[in-house]
C-alpha positions in Angstrom: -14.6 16.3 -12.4 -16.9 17.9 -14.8 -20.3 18.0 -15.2 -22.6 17.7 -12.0 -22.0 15.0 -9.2 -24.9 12.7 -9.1 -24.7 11.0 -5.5 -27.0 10.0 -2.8 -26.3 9.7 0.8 -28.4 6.5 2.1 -29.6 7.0 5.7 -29.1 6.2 8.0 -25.6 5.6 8.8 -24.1 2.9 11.2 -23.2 4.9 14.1 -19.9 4.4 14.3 -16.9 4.1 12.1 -17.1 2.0 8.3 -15.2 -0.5 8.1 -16.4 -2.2 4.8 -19.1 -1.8 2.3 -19.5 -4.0 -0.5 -22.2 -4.9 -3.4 -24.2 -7.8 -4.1 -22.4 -9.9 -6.9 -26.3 -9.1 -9.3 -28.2 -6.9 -10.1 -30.1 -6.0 -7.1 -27.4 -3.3 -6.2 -27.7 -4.2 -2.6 -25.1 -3.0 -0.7 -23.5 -4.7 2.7 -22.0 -2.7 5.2 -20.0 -3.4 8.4 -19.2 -1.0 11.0 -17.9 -1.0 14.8 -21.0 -0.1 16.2 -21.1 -4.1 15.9 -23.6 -4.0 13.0 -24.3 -5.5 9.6 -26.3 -3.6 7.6 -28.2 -4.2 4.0 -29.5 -1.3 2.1 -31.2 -1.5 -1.1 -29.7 1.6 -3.1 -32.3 1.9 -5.9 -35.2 2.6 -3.2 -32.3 4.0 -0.4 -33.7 1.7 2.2 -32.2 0.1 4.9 -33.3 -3.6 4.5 -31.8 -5.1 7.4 -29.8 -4.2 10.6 -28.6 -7.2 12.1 -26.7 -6.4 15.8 -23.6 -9.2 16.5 -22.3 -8.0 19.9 -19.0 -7.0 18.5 -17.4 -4.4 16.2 -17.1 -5.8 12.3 -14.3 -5.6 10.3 -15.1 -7.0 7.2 -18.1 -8.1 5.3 -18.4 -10.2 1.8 -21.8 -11.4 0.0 -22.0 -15.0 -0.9 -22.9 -16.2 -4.7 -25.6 -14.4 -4.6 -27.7 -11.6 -2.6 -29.1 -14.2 -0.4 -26.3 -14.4 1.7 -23.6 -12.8 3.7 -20.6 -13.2 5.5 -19.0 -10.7 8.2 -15.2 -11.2 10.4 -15.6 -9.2 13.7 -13.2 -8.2 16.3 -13.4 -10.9 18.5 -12.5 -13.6 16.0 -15.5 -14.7 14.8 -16.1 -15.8 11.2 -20.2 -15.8 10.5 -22.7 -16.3 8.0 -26.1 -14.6 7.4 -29.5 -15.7 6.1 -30.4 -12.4 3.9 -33.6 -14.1 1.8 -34.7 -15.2 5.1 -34.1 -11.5 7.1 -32.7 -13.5 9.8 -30.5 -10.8 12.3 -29.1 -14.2 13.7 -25.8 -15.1 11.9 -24.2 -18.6 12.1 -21.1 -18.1 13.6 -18.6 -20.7 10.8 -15.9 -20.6 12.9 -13.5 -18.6 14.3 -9.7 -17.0 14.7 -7.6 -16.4 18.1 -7.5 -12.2 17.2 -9.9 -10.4 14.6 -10.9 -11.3 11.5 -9.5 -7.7 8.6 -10.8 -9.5 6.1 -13.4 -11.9 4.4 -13.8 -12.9 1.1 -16.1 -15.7 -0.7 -14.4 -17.6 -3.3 -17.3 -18.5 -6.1 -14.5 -21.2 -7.7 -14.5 -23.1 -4.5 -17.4 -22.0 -2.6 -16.0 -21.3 0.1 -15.6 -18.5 3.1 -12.0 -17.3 2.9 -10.7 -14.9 6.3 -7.7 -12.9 6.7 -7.2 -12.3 10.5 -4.9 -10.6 12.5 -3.5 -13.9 14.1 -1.5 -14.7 11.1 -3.7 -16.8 9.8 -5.7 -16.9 6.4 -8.4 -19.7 6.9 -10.8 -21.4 4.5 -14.6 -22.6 5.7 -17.1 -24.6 4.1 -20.7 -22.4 4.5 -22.7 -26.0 4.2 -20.6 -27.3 7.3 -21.1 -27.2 11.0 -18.0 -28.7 12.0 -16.1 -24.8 12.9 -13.1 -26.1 11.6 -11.1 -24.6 8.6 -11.2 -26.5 5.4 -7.6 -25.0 4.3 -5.4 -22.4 6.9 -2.7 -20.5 5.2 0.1 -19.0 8.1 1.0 -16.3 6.8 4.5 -14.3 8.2 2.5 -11.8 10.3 -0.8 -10.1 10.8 -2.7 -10.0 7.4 -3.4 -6.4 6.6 -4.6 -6.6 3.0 -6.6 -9.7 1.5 -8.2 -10.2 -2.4 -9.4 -12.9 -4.4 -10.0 -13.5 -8.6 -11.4 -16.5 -9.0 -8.5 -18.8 -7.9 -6.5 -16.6 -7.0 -5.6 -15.2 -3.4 -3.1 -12.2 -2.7 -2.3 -11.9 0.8 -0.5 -8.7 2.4 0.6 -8.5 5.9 2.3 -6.6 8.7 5.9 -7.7 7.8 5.2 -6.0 4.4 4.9 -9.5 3.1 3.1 -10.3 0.3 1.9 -14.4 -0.6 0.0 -14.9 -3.9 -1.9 -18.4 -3.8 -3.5 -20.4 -6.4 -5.9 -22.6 -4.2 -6.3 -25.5 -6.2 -3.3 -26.4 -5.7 -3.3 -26.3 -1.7 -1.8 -24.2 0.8 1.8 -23.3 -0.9 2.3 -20.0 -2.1 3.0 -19.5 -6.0 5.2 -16.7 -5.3 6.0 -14.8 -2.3 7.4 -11.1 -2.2 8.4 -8.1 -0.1 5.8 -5.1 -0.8 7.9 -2.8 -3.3 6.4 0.3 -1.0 8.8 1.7 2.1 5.4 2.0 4.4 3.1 -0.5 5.6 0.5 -2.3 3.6 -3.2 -1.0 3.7 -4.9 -2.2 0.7 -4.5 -4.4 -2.2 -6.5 -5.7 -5.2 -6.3 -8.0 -7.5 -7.0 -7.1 -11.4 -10.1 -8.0 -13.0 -8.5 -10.2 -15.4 -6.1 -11.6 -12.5 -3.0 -11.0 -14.4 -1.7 -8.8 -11.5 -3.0 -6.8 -8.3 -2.4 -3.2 -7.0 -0.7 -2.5 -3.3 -1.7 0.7 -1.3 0.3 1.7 1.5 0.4 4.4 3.8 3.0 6.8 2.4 0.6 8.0 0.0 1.8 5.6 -2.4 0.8 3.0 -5.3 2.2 -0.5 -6.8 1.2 -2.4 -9.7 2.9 -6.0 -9.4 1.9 -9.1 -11.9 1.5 -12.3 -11.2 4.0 -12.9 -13.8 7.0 -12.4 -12.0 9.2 -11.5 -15.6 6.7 -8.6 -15.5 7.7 -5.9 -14.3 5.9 -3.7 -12.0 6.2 0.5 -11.1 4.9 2.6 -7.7 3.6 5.8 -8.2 2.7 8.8 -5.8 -0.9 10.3 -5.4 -2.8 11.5 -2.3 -0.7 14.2 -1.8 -1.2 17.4 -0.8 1.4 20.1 -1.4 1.3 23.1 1.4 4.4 25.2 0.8 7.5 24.8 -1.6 9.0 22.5 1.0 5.9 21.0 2.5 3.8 17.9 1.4 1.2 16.3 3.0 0.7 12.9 2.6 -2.0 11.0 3.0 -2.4 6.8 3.7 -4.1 4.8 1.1 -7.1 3.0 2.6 -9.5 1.6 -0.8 -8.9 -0.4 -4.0 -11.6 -1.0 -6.0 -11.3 -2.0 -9.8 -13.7 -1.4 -12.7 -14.5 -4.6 -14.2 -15.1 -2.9 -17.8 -12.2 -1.2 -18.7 -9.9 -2.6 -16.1 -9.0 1.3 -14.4 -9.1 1.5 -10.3 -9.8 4.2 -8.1 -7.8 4.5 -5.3 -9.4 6.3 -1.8 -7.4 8.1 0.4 -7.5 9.7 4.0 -7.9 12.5 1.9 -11.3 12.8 1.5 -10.3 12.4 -2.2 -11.1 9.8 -5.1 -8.4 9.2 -7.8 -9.4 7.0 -10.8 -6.4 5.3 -12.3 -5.4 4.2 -16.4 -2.5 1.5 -14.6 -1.7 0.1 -18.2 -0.5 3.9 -19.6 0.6 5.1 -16.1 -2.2 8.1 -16.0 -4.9 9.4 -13.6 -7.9 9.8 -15.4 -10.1 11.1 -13.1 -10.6 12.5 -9.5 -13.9 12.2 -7.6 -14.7 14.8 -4.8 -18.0 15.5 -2.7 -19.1 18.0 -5.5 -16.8 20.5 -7.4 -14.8 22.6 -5.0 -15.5 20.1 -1.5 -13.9 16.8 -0.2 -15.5 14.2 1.2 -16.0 14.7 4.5 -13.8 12.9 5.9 -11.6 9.5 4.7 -12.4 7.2 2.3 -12.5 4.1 4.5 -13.8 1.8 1.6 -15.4 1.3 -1.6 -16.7 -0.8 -4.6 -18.3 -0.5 -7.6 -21.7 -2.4 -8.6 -21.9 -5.5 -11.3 -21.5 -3.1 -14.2 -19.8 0.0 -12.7 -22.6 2.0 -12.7 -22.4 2.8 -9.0 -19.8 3.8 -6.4 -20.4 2.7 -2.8 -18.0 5.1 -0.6 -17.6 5.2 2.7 -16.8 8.6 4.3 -15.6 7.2 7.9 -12.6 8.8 10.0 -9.8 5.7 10.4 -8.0 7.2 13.0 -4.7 7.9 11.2 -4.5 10.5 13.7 -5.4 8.9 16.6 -8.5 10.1 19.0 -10.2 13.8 17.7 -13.2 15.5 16.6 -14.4 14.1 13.4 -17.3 14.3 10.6 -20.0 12.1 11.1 -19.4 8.6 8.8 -21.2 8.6 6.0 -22.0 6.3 2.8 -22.6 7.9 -0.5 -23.2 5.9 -3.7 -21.9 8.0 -7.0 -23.4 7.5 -10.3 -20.7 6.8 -12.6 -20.4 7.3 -16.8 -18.1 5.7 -19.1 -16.2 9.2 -19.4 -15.6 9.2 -15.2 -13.7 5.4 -15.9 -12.9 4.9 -19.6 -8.8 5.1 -20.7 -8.6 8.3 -22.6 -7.1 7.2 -25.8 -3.8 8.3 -26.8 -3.1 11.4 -29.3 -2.0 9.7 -32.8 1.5 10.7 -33.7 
């Protein structure tokens, strides 16, 4: 936490609570965002400009670019699976298809060019962006609603209500390569798998975080962070809403209804890091989402309230975008013996 913070706020905000932001797979650093005020928004972070506002009639819960910045994908509330025309500015999307509840998560799949979304029906559904049939290309029924959803290249980790997790190579169809219960006591809020794919983080909301590997010989650990420690006989602990790995040097920084950042070294069990407003303040409220740009230069975070405590008075949401160095993410080596 050294050093000054070097963060901008980009204005303005949706007007309601974040549900995703993510950037654009090059080196634009555009940024997608998806909010319930039932809008998609594209900012260009270099310039902090709002490009494009489109309004879909419905609160979105997810939001994904394409291959490239030229397109977009969103899931909404009411189901609906769409696609948007970014090069062309069009506010219209092209509704793929859709689910029978909403849609958590979407995420494109560059190995298979395809539209993969997680919804809250049970279902994890594949769709072709070139078609205009509205039917799914692959479904995956998964054992409840899916919470948690992440792709690496071919692979597809699925995490759901029944604290179920399905890992899915999808070449090989619609069987799962291994199946698990979470290894965390509390329900499933985020997961994420490794740049390298070899494994994937789980964040629940105890306050808690798993490593698990693919390689099911490999075994994983759970750790406690997003804690807060009031008395000698009371914690507070805080849910674990954001994932989101550095592709560099392979650490993650978990975010936290907390208002607190914490960057992690998973391969020597050690926090490296811890990213705050500025040096003594919080973010303002929780960290509803995040992602880092093409070379983990930049932090997208949303600041949005996620209702862990039901209906109250809350900060305004808010998006900041943190500059980050090598030193903020980089393994501290280990002290020779």
């Amino acid at each position: 936490m050294s050093g000054p913070v070097e963060e901008i706020q980009l204005i303005p905000a949706p007007s309601d609570s974040i549900s995703c932001v993510r950037f654009s797979p090059d080196t634009s650093d555009l940024l997608l965002v998806s909010s319930w005020d039932n809008t998609l928004s594209l900012y260009d972070v270099p310039s902090n400009r709002l490009r494009l506002k489109a309004e879909v009639g419905n609160p979105l819960l997810s939001c994904t670019f394409g291959p490239d910045r030229t397109r977009a994908f969103s899931g909404g509330l009411h189901g609906a699976v769409a696609q948007y025309d970014l090069e062309q500015n069009s506010t219209n999307p092209n509704v793929l298809g859709s689910h029978e509840k909403g849609v958590a998560h979407v995420r494109y799949s560059q190995s298979t060019n395809q539209v993969f979304s997680g919804s809250w029906d049970g279902n994890v559904s594949g769709w072709d962006p070139k078609a205009n049939t509205k039917a799914p290309t692959m479904q995956l029924k998964q054992s409840g609603k899916v919470y948690a959803m992440s792709f690496h290249e071919h692979l597809l980790v699925v995490g759901t209500s029944t604290k179920q997790i399905a890992l899915y190579d999808i070449r090989r169809g619609g069987d799962p390569i291994r199946e698990m219960e979470s290894p965390l006591k509390y329900q499933i809020r985020c997961i994420k798998l490794f740049p390298d794919g070899q494994g994937f983080v789980i964040g629940s909301t105890e306050g808690r975080v798993a490593l698990e590997y693919v390689d099911p010989d490999r075994k994983g650990y759970s750790f406690r962070c997003h804690r807060e420690k009031i008395s000698e006989t009371e914690t507070y602990v805080f849910p674990i809403n954001a994932v989101a790995f550095h592709r560099q040097f392979g650490t993650f920084a978990t975010g936290g209804c907390d208002g607190i950042i914490n960057v992690w070294d998973g391969e020597n069990k050690k926090r490296i890091n811890q990213f705050v407003k500025d040096q003594a303040t919080k973010y303002p409220t929780s960290i509803a989402s995040m992602d880092f740009n093409h070379d983990g230069t930049r932090l997208a975070i949303a600041s949005s309230y996620t209702f862990e405590e039901g209906e109250k008075d809350h900060p305004e949401d808010a998006i900041f975008v943190r500059t980050i160095h090598e030193a903020d993410v980089r393994p501290k080596k280990k002290a020779a013996a």
